[in-house]
N, C-alpha and C positions, 0 to 999 in steps of 0.2 A: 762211647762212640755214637756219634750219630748217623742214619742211616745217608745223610752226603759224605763223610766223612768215609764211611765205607764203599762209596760209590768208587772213590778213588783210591783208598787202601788194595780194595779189593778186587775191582774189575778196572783199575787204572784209566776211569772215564772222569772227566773234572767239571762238575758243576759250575755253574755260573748264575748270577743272578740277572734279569733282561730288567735290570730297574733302576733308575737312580733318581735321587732328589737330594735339596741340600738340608730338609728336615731329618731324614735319615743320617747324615754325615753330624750334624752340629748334637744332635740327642744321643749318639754314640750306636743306633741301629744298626748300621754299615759293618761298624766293628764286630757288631755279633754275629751280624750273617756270617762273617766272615771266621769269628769263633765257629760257628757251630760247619764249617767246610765249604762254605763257595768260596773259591780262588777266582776269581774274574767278574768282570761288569764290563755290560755290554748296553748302550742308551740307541735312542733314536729320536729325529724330530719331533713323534710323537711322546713317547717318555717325556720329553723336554716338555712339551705342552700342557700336557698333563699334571706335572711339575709347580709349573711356572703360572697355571693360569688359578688354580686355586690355593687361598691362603695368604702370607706374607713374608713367607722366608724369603724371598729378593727383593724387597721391599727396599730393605736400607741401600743394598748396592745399586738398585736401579733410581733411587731417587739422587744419588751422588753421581750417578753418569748422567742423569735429567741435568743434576744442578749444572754439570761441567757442559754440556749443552752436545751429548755424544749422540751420533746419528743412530739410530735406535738398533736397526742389522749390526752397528757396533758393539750396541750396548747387549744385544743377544749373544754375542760371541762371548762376551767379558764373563758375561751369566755363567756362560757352557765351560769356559773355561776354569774358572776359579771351582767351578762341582768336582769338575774332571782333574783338574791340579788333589785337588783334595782325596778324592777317591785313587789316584793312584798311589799318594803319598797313604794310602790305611793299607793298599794290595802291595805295596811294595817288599814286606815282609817275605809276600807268600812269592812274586817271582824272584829275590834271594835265596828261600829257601831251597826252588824248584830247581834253583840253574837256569833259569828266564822259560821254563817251559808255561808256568801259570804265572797268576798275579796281572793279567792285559785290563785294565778300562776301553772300551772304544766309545770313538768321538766319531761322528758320521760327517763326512764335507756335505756342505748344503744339496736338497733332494732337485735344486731347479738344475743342477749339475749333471746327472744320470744320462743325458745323452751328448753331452760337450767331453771330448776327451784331454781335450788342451785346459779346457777350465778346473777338471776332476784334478790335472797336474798340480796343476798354481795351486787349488786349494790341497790338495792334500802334503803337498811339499812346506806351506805354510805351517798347516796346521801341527806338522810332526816337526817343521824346526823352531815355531814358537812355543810351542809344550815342553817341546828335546825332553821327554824322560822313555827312560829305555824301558819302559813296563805299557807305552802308549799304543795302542792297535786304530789309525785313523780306518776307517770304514768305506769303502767305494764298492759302489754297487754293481752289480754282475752283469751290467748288460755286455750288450756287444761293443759300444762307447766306451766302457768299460775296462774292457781288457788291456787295451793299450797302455791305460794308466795304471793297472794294477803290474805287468810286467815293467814300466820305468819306476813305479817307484821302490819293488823290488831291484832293481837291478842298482840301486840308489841306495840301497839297506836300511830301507824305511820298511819297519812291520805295517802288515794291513791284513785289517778282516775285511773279507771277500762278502758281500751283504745281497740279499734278495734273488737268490739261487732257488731255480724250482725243477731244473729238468736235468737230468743227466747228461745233455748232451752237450749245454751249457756249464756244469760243472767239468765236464773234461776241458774245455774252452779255457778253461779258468785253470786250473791243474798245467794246462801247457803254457799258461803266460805264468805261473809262477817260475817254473824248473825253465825257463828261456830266460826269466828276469834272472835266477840264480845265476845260471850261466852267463850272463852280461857281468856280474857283478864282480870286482877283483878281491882276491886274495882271500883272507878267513871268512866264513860264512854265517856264522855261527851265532852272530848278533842278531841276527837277520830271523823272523819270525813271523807265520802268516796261519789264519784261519782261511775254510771256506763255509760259508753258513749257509744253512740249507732247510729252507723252509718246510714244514712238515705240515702241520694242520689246517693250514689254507690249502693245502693240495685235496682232502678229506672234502673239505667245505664245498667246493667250485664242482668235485667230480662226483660226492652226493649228490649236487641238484642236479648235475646231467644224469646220472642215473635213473633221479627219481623222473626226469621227464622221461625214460624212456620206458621206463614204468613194467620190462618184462623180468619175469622170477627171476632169469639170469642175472638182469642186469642189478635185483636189489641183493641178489645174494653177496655183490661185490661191493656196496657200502662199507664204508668205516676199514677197508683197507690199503689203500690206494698209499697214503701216506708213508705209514709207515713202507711197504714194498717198495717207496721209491727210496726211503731213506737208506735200508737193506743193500739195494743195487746200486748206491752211492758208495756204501763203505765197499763193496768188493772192487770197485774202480779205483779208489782210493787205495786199496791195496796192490792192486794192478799194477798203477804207475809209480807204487812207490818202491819198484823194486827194480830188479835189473842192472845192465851196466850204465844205462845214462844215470839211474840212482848212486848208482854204488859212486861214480866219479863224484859227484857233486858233496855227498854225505862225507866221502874221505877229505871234503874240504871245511866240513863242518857243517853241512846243510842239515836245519831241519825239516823235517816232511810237514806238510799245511794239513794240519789235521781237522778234518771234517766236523762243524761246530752244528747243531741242531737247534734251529730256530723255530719260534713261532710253537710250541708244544704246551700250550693252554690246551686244555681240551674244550674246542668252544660247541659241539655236540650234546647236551647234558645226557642222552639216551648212550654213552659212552663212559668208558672210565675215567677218570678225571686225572691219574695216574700215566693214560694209556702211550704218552706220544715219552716217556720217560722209561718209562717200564720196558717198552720193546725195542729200545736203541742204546741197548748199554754195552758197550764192547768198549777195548785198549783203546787210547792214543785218538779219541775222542772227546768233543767238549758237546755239552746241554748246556745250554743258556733259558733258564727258565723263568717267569713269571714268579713271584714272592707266592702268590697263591697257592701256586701249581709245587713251587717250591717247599712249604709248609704241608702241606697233604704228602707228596714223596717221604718228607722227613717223619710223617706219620705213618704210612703205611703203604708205602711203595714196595717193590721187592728187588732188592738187588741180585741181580743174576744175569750172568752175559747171557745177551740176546739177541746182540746185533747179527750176527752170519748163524739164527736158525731160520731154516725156512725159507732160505734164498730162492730155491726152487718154487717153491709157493710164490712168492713175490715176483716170478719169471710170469708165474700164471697167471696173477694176479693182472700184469700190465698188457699181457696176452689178452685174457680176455675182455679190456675194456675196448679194445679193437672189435673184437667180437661183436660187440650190443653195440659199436657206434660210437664209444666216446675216443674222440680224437685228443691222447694226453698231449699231445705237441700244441696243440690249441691250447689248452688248460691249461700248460704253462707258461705261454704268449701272454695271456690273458692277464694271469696272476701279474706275471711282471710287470705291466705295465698297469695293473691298479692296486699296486706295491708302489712304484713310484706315484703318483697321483696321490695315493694316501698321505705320503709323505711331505710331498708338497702341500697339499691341505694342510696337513700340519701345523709346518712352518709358517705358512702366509698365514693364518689365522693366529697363531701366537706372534708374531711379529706384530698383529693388529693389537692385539691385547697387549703390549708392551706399550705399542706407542700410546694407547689409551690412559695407561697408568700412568707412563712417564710425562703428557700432558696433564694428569691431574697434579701430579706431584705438586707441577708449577701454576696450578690454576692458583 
């Protein structure tokens, strides 16, 4: 057994890998992550960029969409999709095996989308009815734009992971447009399946440097914990809501609960464990969606052991005190998310640029 494998044996948390390419799928890579226990794949504009701008695994497909003369944001979709057809067809095993609990790829709708709620619709109803496999999590990001479209296309029985979540307050936001989209939704529910992802190490990143400007003992004593304590008070929220009678009705109809997925857990600190954003978020009826890097170091020497609800109290203190010294976490998370979306868009317009570059050489 490998130490993912008991991640999920044993504390019923399911790895995931935050990576895809179609050099991993065609070499047979893919298939071994997925031997040795990640259940899910999760991409982004950036993944895709990354991907796509170096090497020549799209080569052949993108000089046959040159040849046919496909307008190039076409010919990026064709790309994203045939990875994504692929990779679900290798995870399809594992959400058989699960009963649809694992086994999700997600596909993210384009990042110039994140404040259009009508647009986030169109594309994401597209993109789950031109895919239609029941193992697909299309991606819409958590703004406030956002939420509208993640409650219709729940109530729609379209799964979706919930993307670029940084503040609790915005996660409950999100939590009440799924269980309102459930309740919109008629008859079995069961089909029906949603993440919330919730960024963790960029919360570290942004609240370090305001710490370090404020440069008092108090305030470095509270480095390198921020993250995690916010991940902590995510999952007890998440337990919160997922109980009670508005729970109990819905679950009796098959609903499942949108179990809190953990993004962004690269340790990008190197004066930190490089384990650390994996190690202190392991409880039930959660996903880690991790970096390959991040992901190989855990499989070496990470420690499995539930961790998510110790120290809760500590992580009260934790978000206490950065009031204390000054840092405003409501800021922090404004902040994030919106050079979360920004990133992303960079992304995309910058490989779209790259695409059209190649696909005018093709025909030079």
């Amino acid at each position: 057994m490998t130490r993912l494998q008991d991640l999920y044996t044993q504390q019923h948390q399911s790895p995931w890998l935050d990576n895809l390419k179609r050099g991993w799928i065609t070499s047979g890579e893919l298939e071994r992550w997925v031997e040795r226990g990640v259940r899910g794949i999760t991409s982004n504009p950036s993944i895709f960029q990354k991907a796509m701008e170096t090497g020549d695994a799209y080569d052949t497909q993108l000089r046959t969409l040159a040849a046919d003369k496909t307008p190039i944001i076409d010919s990026y979709w064709d790309l994203v999709t045939a990875d994504i057809q692929d990779a679900l067809r290798i995870l399809r095993p594992v959400y058989d095996a699960s009963g649809g609990e694992d086994g999700y790829v997600s596909v993210e709708v384009a990042p110039s989308l994140a404040r259009d709620t009508a647009g986030t619709i169109e594309a994401a109803r597209h993109l789950s009815t031109t895919i239609a496999q029941p193992n697909l999590y299309v991606k819409i990001p958590g703004t406030a734009e956002g939420l509208p479209a993640i409650q219709q296309m729940i109530s729609e029985k379209r799964s979706i992971n919930v993307t670029l979540l940084f503040s609790i307050e915005r996660y409950a936001e999100v939590i009440e447009a799924y269980l309102s989209g459930l309740e919109a939704a008629e008859g079995d529910l069961s089909a029906i399946s949603s993440v919330a992802s919730f960024f963790i190490s960029r919360v570290d990143t942004e609240v370090d440097r305001r710490l370090d400007e404020v440069g008092t003992d108090a305030a470095i004593a509270l480095k390198g914990k921020t993250a995690v304590a916010n991940g902590k008070l995510a999952y007890e929220l998440f337990l919160e809501r997922f109980s009670g009678p508005r729970w109990d009705a819905l679950a009796a109809r098959g609903a499942r609960t949108q179990r809190p997925l953990w993004a962004s857990t690269s340790t990008k600190n190197p004066a930190y464990p490089d384990t650390l954003y994996v190690d202190a978020l392991i409880g039930p009826d959660t996903v880690n969606t991790i970096p390959d890097a991040t992901l190989e170091a855990f499989d070496d020497h990470g420690t499995v052991a539930r961790t998510i609800d110790v120290g809760v109290d500590e992580a009260r203190a934790t978000v206490a005190g950065l009031a204390e010294v000054g840092v405003d976490l409501a800021d922090v998370t404004r902040v994030l998310e919106d050079e979360g979306v920004a990133a992303f868009s960079k992304s995309f317009d910058e490989l779209i640029d790259v695409l059209q570059a190649k696909s005018d050489g093709f025909g030079a």
